[in-house]
C-alpha positions as CSV (number, residue, x, y, z in Angstrom):
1,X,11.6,-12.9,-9.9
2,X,12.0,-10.3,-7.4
3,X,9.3,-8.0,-6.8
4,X,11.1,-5.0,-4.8
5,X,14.2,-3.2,-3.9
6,X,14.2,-4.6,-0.4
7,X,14.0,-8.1,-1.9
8,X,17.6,-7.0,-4.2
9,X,19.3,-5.5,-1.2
10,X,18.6,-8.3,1.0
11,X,19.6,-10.8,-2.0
12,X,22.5,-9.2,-2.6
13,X,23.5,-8.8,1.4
14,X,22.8,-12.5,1.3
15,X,24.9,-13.8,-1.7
16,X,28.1,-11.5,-0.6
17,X,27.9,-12.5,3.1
18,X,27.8,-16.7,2.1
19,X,30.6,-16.1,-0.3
20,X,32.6,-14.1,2.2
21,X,31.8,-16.6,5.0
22,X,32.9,-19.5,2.8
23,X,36.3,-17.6,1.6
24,X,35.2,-17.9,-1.9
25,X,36.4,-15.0,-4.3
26,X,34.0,-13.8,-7.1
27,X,35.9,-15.8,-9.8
28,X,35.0,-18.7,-8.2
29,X,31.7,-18.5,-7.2
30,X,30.9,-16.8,-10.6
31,X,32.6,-19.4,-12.5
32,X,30.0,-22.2,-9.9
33,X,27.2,-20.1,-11.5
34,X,28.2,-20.3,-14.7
35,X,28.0,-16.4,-15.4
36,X,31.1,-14.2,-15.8
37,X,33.1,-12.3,-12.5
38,X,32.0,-8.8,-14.0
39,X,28.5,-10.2,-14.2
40,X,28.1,-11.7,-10.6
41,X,30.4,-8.5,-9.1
42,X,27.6,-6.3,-10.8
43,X,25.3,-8.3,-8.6
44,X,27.1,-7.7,-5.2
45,X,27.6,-4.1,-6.7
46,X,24.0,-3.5,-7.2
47,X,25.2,-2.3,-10.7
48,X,23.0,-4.9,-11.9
49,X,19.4,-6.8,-11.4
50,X,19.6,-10.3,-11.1
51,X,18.3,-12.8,-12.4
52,X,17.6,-15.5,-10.9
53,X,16.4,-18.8,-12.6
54,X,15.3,-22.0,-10.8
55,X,18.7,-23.3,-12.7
56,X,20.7,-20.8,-10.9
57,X,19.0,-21.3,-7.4
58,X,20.0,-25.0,-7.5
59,X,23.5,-24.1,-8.4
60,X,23.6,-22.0,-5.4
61,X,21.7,-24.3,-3.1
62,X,24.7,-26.5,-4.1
63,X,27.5,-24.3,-4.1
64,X,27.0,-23.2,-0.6
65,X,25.4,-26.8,0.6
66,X,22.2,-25.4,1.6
67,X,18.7,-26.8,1.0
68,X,16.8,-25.5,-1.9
69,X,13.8,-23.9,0.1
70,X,16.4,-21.8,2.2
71,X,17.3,-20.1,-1.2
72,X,13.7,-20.2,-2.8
73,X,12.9,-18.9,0.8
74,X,15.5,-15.6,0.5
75,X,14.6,-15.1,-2.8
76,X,11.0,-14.2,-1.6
77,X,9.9,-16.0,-5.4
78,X,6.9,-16.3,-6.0
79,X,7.2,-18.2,-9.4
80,X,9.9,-18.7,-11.8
């Protein structure tokens, strides 16, 4: 879980700035993570806290071909 607002804003920095640098839209990415476009612009938005399972940190791990620990490592989580 994330444990402060600096950890969000840097999350949310982070998600937007691999989907931007892969050319991916929200609808796709979203539909990757298997949550809907409203819910995963909300992220990007900061109209909404994320929540972010170990399920979800292996889709994105995948999604953007980037080893596991990088995204464990950004997330700053402690435990899921």
């Amino acid at each position: 879980m994330l444990h402060n607002v600096e950890e969000v804003i840097r999350l949310r920095e982070w998600l937007k700035q691999l989907r931007d640098n892969k050319g991916f839209t929200q609808q796709y990415v979203s539909e990757k993570l298997g949550v809907t476009r409203q819910y995963y612009q909300q992220i990007e938005t900061e109209e909404r806290m994320p929540k972010i399972t170990m399920d979800m940190i292996c889709k994105i791990s995948r999604l953007y071909s980037i080893e596991l620990h990088l995204v464990a490592e950004m997330e700053n989580l402690k435990k899921i």
